[in-house]
N, C-alpha and C positions, 0 to 999 in steps of 0.2 A: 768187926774183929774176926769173927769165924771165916767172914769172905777174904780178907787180908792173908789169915793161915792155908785158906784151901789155895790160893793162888802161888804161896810160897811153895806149898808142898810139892802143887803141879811141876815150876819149876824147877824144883833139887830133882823130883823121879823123871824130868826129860834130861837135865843135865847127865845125869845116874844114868840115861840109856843111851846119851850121846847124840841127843836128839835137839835143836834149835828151840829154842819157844817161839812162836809164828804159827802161821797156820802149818796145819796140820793135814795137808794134804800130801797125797801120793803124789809124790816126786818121779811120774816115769820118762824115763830119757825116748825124747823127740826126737833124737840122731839118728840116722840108720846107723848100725857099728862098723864100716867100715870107714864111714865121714868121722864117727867120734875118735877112732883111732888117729887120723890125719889131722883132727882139732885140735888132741891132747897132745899130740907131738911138737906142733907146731906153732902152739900158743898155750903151754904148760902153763902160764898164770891165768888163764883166763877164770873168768866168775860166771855162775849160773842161777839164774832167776828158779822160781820152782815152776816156771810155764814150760821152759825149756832153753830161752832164750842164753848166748854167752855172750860176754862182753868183755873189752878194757877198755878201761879210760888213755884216749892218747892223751886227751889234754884235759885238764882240770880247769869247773868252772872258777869264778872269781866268787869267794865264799860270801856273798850275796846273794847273787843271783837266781834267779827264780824259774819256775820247769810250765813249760803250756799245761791246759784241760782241755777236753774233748767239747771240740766246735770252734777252737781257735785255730787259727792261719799261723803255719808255722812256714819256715822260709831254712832250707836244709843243702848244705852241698855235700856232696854224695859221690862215690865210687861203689859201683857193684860188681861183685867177680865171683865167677863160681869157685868151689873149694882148689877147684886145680890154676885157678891166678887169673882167666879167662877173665878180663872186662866188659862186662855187656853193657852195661849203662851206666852214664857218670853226667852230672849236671855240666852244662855248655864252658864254662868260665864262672870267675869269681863274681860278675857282674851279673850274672844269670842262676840263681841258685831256684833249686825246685820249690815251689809253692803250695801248697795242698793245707786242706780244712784236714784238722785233724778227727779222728774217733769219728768218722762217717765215713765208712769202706772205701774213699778213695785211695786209702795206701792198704798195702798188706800188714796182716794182724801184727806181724814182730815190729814193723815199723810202728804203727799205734802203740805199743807199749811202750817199745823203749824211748820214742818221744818224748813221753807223760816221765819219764823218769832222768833222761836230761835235763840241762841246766842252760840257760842260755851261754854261747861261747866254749860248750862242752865239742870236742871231738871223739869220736869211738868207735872202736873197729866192733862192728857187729855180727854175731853169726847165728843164723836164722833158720830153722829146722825147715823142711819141706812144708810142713801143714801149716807152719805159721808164714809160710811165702806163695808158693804158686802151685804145693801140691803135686797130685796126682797127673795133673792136664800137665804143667810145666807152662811155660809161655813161649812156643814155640815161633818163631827158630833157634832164639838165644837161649833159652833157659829150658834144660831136657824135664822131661820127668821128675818128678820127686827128686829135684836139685836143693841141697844146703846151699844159702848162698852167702856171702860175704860182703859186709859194709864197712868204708869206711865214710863216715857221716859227721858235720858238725852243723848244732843246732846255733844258726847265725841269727836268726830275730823269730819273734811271734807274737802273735795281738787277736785282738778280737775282730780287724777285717782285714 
């Protein structure tokens, strides 16, 4: 009973400060502010993870369907572009979509997340803060320094090999 009360209370005093009940972690923006300015212009509905991550859903999955775990083979087609439209990489054709073991550093950190938080059949333009992509190095030639970079991604199958 006492635990029931303390939990409602917590509740009404984050509602009271306009705060989310979730974790309760600092929330600091992973954009550099010149990229946040051309995010929020450009994509005024988009949603943000408290990692940093933004997102919309272009396509919605079928309310079944179910999201990979870290170690599965996930099978992804994909367009990457830097914030200015630039396409650096994009999977071959429909018949050829990217393949990678998820949650074992072969993709970058924002890719492992929002993975796990798709749905099979889910499409999403994704936008990906520098330290959750390539960082400080960049991946030169295509991808400069401390590049935002932009997905548009749909999780087509996944399984355990």
């Amino acid at each position: 009973m006492i635990a029931a009360n303390l939990r409602c209370l917590t509740f009404l005093a984050l509602a009271l400060l306009g705060l989310e009940p979730g974790p309760l972690l600092a929330q600091r923006e992973k954009l550099p502010p010149e990229d946040r300015d051309i995010v929020e212009k450009r994509w005024p509905a988009v949603k943000r993870t408290y990692t940093g991550l933004r997102y919309i859903v272009l396509k919605p999955a079928p309310k079944d369907s179910s999201s990979p775990v870290p170690g599965m083979m996930v099978s992804v087609h994909y367009k990457g572009m830097l914030l200015d439209g630039t396409v650096f990489d994009q999977s071959p054709d429909a018949e050829h979509p990217l393949v990678s073991r998820l949650g074992r550093g072969a993709l970058i950190d924002g890719w492992d997340e929002a993975l796990q938080k798709m749905h099979k059949g889910e499409k999403w333009l994704l936008i990906v803060p520098p330290e959750m992509a390539y960082g400080v190095r960049g991946k030169p030639p295509t991808i400069p320094r401390n590049a935002t970079l932009v997905f548009e991604m749909e999780l087509i199958d996944f399984g355990d090999s």
